[in-house]
C-alpha positions as a Markdown table, in Angstrom:
| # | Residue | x | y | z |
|---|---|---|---|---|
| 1 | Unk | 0.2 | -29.0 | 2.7 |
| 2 | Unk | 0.7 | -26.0 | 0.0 |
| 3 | Unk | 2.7 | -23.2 | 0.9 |
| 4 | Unk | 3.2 | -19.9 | 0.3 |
| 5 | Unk | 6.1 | -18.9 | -1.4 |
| 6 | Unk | 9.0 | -18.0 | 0.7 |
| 7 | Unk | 10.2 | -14.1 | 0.2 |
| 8 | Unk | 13.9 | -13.0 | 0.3 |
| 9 | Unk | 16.1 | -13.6 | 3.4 |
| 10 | Unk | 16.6 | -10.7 | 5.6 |
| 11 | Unk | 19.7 | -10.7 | 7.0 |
| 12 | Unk | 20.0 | -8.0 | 10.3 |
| 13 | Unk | 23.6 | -5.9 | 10.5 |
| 14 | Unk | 24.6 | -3.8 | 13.6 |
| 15 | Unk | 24.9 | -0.3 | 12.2 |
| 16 | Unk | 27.6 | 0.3 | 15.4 |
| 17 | Unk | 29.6 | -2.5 | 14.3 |
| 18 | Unk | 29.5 | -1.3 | 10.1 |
| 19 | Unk | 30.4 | 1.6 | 10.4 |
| 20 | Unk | 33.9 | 0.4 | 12.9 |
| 21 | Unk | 34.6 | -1.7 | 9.6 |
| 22 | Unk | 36.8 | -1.0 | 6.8 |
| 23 | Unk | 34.8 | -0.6 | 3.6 |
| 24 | Unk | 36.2 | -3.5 | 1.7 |
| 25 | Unk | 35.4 | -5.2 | 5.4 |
| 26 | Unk | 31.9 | -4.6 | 5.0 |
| 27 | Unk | 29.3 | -7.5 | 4.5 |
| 28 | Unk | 27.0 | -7.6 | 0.9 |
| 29 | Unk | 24.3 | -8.6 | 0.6 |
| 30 | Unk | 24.4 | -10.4 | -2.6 |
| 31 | Unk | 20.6 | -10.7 | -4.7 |
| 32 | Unk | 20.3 | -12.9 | -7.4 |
| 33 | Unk | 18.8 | -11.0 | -10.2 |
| 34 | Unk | 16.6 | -13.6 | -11.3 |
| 35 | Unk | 14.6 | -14.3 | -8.1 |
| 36 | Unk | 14.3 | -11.0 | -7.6 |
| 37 | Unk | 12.7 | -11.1 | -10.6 |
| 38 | Unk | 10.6 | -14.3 | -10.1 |
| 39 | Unk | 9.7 | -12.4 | -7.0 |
| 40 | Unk | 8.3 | -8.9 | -8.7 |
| 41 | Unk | 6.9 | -11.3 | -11.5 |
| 42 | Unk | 5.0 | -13.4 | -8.9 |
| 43 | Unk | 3.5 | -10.3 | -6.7 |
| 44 | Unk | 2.4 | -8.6 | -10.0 |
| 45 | Unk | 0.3 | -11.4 | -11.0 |
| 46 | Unk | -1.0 | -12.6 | -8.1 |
| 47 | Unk | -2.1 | -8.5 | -7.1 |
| 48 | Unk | -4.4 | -9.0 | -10.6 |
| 49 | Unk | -5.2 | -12.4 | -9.8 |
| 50 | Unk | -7.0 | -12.3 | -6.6 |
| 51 | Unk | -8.6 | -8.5 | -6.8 |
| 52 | Unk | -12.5 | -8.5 | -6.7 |
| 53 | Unk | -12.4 | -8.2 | -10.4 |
| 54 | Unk | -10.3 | -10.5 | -11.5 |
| 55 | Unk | -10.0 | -14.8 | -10.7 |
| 56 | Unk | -9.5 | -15.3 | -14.5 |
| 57 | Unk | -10.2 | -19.2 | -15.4 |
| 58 | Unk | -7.7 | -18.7 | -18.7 |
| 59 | Unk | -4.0 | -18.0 | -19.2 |
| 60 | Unk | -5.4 | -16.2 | -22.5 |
| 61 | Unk | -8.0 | -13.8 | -20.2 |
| 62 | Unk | -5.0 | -13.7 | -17.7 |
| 63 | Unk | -2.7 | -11.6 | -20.1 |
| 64 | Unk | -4.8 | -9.5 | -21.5 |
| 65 | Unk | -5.5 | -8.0 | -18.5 |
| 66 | Unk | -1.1 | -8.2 | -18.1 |
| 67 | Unk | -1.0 | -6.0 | -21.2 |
| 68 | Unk | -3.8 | -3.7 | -20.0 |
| 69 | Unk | -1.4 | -3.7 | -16.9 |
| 70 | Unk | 1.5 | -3.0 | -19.1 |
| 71 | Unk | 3.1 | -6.0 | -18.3 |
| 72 | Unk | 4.8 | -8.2 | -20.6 |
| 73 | Unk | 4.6 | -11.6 | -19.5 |
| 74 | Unk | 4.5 | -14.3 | -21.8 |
| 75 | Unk | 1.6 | -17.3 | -21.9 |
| 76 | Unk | 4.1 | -19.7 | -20.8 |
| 77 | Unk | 4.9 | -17.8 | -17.7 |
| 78 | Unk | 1.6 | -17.4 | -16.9 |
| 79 | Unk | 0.7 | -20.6 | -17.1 |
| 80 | Unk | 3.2 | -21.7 | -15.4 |
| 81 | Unk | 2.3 | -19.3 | -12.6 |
| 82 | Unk | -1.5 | -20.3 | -12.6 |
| 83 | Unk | -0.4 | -23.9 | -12.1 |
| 84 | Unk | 0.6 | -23.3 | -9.2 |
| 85 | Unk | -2.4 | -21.9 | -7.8 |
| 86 | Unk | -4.7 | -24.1 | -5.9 |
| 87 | Unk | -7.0 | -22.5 | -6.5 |
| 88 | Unk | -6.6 | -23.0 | -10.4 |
| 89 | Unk | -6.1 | -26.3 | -10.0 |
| 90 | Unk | -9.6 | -27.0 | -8.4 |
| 91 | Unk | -11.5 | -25.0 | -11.2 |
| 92 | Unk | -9.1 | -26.9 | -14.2 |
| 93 | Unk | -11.6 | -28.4 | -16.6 |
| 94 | Unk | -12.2 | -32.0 | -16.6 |
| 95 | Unk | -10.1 | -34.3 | -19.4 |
| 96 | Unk | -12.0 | -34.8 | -22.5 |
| 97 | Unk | -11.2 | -38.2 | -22.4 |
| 98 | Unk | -10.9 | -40.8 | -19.4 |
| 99 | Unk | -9.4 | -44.7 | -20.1 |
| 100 | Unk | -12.1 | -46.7 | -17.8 |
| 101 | Unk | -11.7 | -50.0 | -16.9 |
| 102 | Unk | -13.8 | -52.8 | -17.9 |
| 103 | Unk | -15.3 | -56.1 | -17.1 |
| 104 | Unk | -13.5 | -57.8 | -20.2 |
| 105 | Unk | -11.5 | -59.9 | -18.0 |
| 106 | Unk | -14.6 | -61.9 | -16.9 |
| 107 | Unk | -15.0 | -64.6 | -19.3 |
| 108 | Unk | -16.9 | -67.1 | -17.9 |
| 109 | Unk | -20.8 | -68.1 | -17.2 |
| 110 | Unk | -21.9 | -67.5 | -13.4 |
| 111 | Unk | -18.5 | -65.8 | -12.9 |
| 112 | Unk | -20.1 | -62.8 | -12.0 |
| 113 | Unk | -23.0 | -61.1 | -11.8 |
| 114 | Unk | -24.6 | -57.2 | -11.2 |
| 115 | Unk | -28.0 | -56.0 | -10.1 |
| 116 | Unk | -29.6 | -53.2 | -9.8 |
| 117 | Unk | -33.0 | -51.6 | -9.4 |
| 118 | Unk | -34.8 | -48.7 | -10.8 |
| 119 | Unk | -38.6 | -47.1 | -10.0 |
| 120 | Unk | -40.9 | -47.6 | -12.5 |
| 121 | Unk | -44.6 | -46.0 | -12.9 |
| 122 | Unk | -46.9 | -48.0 | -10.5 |
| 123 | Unk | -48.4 | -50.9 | -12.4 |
| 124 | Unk | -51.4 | -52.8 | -10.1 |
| 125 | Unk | -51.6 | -56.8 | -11.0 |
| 126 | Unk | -54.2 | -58.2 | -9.2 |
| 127 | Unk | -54.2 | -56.9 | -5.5 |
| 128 | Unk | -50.3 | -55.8 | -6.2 |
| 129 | Unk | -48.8 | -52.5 | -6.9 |
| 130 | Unk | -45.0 | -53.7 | -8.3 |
| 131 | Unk | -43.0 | -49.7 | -7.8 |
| 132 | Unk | -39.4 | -51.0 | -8.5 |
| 133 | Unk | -37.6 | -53.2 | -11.5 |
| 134 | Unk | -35.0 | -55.3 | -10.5 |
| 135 | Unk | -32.3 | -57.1 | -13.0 |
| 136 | Unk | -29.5 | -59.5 | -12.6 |
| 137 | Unk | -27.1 | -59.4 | -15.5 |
| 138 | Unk | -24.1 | -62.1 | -16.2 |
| 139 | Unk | -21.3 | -60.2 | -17.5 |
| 140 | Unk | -19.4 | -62.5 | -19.2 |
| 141 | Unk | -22.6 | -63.7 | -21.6 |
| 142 | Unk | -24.6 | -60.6 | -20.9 |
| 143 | Unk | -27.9 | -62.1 | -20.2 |
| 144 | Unk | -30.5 | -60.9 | -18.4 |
| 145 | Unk | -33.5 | -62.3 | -16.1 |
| 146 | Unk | -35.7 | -59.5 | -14.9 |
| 147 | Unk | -38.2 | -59.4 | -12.1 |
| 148 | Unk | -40.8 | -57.0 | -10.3 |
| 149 | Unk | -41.1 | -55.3 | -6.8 |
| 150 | Unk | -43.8 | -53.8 | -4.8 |
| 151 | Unk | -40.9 | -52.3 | -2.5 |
| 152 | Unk | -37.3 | -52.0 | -1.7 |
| 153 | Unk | -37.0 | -54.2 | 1.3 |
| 154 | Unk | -33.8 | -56.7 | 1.3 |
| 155 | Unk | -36.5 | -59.0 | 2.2 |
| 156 | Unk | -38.4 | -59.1 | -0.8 |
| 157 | Unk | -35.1 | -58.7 | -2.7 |
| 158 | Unk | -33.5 | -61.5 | -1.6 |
| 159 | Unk | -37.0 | -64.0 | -2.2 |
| 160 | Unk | -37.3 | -62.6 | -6.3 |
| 161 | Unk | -32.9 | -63.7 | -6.4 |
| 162 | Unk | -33.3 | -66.8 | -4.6 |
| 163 | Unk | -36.3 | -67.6 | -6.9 |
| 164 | Unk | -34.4 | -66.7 | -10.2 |
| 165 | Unk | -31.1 | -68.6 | -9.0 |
| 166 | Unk | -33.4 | -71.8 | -7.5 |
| 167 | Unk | -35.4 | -72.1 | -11.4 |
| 168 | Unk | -34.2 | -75.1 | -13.3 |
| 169 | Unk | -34.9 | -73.6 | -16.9 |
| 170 | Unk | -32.8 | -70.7 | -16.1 |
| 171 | Unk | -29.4 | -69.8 | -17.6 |
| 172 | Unk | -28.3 | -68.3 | -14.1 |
| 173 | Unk | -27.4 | -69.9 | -11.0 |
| 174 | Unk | -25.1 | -68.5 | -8.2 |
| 175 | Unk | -22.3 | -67.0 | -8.9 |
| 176 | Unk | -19.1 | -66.1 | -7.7 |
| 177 | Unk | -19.0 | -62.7 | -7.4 |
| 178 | Unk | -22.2 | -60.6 | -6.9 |
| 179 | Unk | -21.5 | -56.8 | -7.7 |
| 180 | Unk | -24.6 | -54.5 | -6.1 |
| 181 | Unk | -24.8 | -50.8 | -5.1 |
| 182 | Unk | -24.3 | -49.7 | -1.3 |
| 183 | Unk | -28.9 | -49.3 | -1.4 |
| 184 | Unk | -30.4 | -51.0 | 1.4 |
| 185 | Unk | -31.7 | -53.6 | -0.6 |
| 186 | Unk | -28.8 | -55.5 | -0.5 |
| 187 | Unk | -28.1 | -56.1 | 2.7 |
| 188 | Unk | -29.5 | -57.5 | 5.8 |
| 189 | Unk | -31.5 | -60.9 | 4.9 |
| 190 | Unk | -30.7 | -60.4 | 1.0 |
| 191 | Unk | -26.3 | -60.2 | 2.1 |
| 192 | Unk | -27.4 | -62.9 | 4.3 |
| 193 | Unk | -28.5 | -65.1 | 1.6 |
| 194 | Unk | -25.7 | -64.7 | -0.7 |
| 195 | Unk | -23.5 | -65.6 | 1.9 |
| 196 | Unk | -24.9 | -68.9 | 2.5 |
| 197 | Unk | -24.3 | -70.0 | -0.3 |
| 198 | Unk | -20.7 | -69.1 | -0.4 |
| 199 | Unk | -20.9 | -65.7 | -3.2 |
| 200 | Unk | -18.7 | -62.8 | -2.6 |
| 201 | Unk | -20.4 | -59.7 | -2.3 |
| 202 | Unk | -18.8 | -56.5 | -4.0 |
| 203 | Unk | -20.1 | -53.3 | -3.3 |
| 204 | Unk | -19.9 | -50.7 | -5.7 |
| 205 | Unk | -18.3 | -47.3 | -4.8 |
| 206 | Unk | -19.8 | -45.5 | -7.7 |
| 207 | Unk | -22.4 | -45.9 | -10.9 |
| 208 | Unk | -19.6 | -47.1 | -12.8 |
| 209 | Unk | -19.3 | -50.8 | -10.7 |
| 210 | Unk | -23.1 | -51.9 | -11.8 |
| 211 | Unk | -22.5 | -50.3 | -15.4 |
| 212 | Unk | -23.8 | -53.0 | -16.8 |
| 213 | Unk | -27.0 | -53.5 | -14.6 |
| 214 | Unk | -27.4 | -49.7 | -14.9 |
| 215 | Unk | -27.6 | -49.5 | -18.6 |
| 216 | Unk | -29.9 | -52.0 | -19.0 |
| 217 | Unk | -32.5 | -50.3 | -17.2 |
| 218 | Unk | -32.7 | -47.9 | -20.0 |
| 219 | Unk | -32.7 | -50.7 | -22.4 |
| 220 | Unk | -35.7 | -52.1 | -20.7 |
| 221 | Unk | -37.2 | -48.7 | -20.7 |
| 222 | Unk | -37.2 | -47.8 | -24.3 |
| 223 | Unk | -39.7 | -50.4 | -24.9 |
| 224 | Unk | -41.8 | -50.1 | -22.4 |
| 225 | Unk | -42.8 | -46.5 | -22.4 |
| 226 | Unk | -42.8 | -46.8 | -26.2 |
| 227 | Unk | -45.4 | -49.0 | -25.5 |
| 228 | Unk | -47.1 | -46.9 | -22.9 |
| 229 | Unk | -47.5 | -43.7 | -25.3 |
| 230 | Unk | -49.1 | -46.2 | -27.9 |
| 231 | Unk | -51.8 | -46.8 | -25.5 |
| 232 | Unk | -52.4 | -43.3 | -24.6 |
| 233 | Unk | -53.7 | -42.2 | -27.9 |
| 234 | Unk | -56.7 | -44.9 | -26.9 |
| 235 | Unk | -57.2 | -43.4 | -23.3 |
| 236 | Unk | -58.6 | -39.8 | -21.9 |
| 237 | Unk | -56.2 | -36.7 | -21.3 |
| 238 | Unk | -56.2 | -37.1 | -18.0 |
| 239 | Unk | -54.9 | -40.9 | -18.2 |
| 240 | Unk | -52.1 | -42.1 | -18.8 |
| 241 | Unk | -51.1 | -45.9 | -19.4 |
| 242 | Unk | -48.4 | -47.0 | -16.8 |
| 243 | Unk | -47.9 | -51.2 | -17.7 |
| 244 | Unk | -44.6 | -52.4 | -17.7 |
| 245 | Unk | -44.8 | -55.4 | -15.6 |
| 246 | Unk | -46.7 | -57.5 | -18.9 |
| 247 | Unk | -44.0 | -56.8 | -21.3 |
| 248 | Unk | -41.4 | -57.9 | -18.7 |
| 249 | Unk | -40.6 | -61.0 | -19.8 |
| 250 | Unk | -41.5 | -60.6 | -23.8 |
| 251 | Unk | -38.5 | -57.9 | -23.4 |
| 252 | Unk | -36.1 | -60.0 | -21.8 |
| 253 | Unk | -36.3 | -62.5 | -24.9 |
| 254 | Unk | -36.3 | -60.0 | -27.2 |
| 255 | Unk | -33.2 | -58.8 | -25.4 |
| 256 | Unk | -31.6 | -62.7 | -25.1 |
| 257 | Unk | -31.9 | -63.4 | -28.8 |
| 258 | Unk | -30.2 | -60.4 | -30.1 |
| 259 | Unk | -26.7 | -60.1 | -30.9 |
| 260 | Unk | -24.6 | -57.2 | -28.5 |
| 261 | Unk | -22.4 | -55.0 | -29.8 |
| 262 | Unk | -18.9 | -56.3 | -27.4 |
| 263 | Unk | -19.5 | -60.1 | -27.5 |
| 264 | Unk | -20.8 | -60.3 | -31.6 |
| 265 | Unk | -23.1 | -62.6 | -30.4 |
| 266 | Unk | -26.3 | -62.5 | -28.7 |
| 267 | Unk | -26.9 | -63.7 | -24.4 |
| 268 | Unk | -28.2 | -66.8 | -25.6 |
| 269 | Unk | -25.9 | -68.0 | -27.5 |
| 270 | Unk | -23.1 | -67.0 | -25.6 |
| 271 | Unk | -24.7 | -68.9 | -22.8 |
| 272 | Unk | -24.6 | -72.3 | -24.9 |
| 273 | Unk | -21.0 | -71.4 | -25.9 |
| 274 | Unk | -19.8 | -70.8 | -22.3 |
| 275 | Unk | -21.8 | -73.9 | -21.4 |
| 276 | Unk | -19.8 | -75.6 | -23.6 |
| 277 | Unk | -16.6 | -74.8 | -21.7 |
| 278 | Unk | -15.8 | -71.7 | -23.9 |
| 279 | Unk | -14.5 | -68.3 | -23.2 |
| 280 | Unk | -16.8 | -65.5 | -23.8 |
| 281 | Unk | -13.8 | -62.8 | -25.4 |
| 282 | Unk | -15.9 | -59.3 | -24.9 |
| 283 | Unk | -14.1 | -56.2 | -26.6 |
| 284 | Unk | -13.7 | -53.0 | -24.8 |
| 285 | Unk | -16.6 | -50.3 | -25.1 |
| 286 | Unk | -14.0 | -47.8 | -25.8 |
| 287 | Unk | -10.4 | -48.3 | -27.2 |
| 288 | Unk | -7.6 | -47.8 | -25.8 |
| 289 | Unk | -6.1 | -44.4 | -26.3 |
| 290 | Unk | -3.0 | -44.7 | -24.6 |
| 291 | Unk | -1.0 | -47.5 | -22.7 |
| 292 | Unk | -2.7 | -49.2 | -20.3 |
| 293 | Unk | -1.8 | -52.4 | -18.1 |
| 294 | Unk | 2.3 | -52.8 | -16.9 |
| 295 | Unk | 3.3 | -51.0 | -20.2 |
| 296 | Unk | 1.3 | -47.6 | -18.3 |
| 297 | Unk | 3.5 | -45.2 | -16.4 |
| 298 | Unk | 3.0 | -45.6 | -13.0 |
| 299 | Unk | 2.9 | -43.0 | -10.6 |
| 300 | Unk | 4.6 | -44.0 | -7.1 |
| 301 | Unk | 3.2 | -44.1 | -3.7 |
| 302 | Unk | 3.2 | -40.8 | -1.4 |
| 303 | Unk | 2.7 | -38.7 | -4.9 |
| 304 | Unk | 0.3 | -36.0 | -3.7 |
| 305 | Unk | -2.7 | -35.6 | -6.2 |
| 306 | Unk | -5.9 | -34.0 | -6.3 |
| 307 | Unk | -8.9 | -36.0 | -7.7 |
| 308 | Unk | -11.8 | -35.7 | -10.0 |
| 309 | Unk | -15.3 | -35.1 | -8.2 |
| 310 | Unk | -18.2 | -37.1 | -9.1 |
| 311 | Unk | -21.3 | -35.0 | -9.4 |
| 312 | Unk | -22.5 | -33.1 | -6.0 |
| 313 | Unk | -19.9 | -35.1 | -4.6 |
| 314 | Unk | -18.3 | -32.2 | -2.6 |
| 315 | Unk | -21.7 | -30.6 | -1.6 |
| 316 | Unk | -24.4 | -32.9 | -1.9 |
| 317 | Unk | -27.6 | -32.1 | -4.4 |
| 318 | Unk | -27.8 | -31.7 | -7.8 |
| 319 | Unk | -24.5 | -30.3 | -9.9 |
| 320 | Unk | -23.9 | -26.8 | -10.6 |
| 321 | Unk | -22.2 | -24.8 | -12.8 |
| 322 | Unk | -20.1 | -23.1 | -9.8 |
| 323 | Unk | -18.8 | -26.4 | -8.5 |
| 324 | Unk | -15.2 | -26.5 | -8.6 |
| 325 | Unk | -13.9 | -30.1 | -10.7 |
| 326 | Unk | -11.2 | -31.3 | -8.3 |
| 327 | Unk | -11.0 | -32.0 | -4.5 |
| 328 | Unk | -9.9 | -29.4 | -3.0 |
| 329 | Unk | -8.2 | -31.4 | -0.2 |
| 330 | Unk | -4.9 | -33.1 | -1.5 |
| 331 | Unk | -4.6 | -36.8 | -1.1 |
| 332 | Unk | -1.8 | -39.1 | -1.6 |
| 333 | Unk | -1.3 | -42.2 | -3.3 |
| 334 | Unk | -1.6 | -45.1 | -1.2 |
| 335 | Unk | -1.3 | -48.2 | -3.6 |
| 336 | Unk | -2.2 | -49.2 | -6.6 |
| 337 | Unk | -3.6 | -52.5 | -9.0 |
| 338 | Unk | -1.9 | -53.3 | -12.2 |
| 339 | Unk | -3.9 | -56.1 | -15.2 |
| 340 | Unk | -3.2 | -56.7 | -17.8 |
| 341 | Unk | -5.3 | -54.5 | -20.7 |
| 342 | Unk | -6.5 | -52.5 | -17.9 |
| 343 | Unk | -5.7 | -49.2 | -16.9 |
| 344 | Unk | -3.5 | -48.9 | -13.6 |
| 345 | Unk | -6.1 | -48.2 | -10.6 |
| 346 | Unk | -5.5 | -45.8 | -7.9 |
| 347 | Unk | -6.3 | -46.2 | -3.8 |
| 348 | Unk | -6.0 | -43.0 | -2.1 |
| 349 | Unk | -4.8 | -42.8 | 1.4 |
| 350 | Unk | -7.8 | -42.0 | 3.4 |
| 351 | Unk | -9.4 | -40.5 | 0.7 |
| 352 | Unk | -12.8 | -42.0 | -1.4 |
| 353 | Unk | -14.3 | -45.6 | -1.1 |
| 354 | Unk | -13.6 | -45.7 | -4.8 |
| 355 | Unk | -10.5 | -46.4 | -6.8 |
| 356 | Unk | -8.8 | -43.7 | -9.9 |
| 357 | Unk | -7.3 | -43.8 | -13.4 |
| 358 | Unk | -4.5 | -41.7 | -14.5 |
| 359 | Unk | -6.9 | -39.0 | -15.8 |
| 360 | Unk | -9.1 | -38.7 | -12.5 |
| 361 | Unk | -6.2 | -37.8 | -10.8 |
| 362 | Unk | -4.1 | -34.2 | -11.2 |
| 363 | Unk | -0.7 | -34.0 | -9.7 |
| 364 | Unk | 0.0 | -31.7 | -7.1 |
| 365 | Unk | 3.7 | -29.0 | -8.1 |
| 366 | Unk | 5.4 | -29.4 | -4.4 |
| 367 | Unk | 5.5 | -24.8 | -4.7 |
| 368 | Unk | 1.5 | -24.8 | -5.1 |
| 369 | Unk | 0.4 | -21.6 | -3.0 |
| 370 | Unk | -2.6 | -21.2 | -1.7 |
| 371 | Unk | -5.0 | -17.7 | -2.1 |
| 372 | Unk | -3.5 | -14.3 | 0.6 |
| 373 | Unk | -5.0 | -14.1 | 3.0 |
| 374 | Unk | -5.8 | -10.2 | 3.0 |
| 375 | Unk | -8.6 | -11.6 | 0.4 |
| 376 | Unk | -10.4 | -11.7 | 3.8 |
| 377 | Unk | -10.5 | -7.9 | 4.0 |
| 378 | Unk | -11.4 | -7.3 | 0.3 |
């Protein structure tokens, strides 16, 4: 836990017992003159710091308000004073850039799969109302087998997977690994399912896990509300067309026959490849900007770190502007998972569900101090 910093020993002389000793006798106190100034330094910055006007988010805003002050500190010292203020440290902006990992180790047909679902405008079929989209992604071959729901329940979830996986003519079957989000649509009868058949379920801890599934829902999208707004030049003001569940399967062979971006080819035919006994070789969606894998610098278990929030992660609701960017408790590193051409993964001792790169984690100075307290008063 942060501490504040620790002032000069006082050491407590007898004043009856001085003044019986000979001068040269006498005790001195000795004060290193550059602690003392460290000290003056620190109380002068931290008095301009933490008055009602001040809380600067800048080292540059910081000394310009030193030089009103008539102090002459430099921007080094200042930094290096504001990095040690936890309560800098949980306003410091988020890195520009963060090394993900990705699914580019999976290189197989049926090794593993995502789903995820996504509301959709109400579209009646007959005597049904289908409210939800539902899609089950490969991620080695990246194909794709959609289907509709009138509700949420694992009930109906599991009957629409057990359908797809049970079809003949379809590229997917049961796979290893089935990747979902923590929704109650996966579990009960649908974990149930998947279990009987031997599949290992993986729950996601965040939006990154189901990337995959997730970004396809917008792919699906595109075309069908393209779609939508061409029939609403043909309908009344007060209409507005909401079919999706026609174009369903149209768009998931549009989708099979064309080439994607990572595997240079498209789901189809990386489904006859890997039926073949091939490996499906994906790129990564972003390079690599740094070392990643057992030639990354690893940082060793106990190191204290704080850790990127996820949006309305520390207070629920929608993001605002206010929110500070790292935890504000400190955590420390538990253990850690190291593959090759992927970035070193961090577990936090009992800290989130999910796992840390490098750049989602900021390390902790063992001097951090923590705010006065006569900021009560104030």
């Amino acid at each position: 836990m942060p501490v504040q910093l620790p002032l000069l020993p006082i050491i407590s002389i007898d004043s009856g017992e001085t003044r019986n000793l000979d001068i040269s006798k006498r005790p001195v106190i000795y004060i290193d003159p550059q602690k003392a100034q460290d000290l003056d330094q620190d109380l002068a910055l931290q008095k301009l710091y933490y008055r009602p006007e001040g809380y600067y988010r800048t080292a540059e805003k910081m000394q310009m308000v030193c030089k009103k002050a008539r102090y002459k500190f430099s921007l080094t010292e200042i930094k290096n004073w504001l990095n040690k203020q936890a309560l800098h440290q949980i306003h410091k902006p988020q890195p520009k850039f963060i090394q993900y990992a990705s699914f580019n180790n999976i290189q197989f047909l049926n090794e593993v799969h995502q789903s995820d679902t996504t509301p959709m405008p109400p579209d009646k079929v007959g005597n049904q109302i289908y409210k939800y989209r539902g899609v089950i992604k490969d991620v080695a071959t990246r194909y794709r087998c959609s289907f509709a729901l009138t509700d949420k329940t694992a009930t109906q979830m599991a009957r629409a997977i057990q359908k797809i996986y049970d079809d003949p003519n379809n590229s997917l079957s049961y796979s290893n690994t089935f990747i979902v989000d923590r929704g109650t649509e996966y579990m009960c009868e649908y974990r149930d399912l998947l279990l009987t058949y031997g599949i290992k379920i993986q729950y996601a801890n965040s939006k990154r896990g189901v990337a995959i599934a997730e970004c396809d829902h917008q792919e699906f999208e595109k075309h069908a509300y393209f779609r939508q707004d061409a029939e609403d030049f043909h309908l009344p003001l007060t209409d507005r067309s909401r079919a999706w569940i026609r174009g369903l399967r149209i768009n998931d062979n549009i989708y099979n026959n064309t080439s994607t971006r990572l595997i240079d080819m498209s789901p189809n035919e990386a489904v006859k490849k890997a039926l073949k006994g091939k490996k499906i070789i994906a790129r990564h969606s972003v390079e690599h900007r740094r070392p990643v894998g057992y030639n990354e610098p690893l940082l060793p278990s106990y190191t204290e770190v704080r850790h990127l929030l996820e949006p309305s992660e520390l207070e629920g609701g929608r993001r605002r502007a206010t929110d500070c960017n790292w935890s504000p408790e400190v955590f420390t590193i538990d253990s850690y998972l190291i593959k090759e051409n992927q970035p070193i993964l961090y577990k936090l001792y009992k800290g989130p569900r999910r796992s840390f790169v490098r750049e989602e984690l900021q390390i902790v100075p063992p001097d951090t101090v923590l705010p006065p307290k006569y900021i009560l008063k104030n």
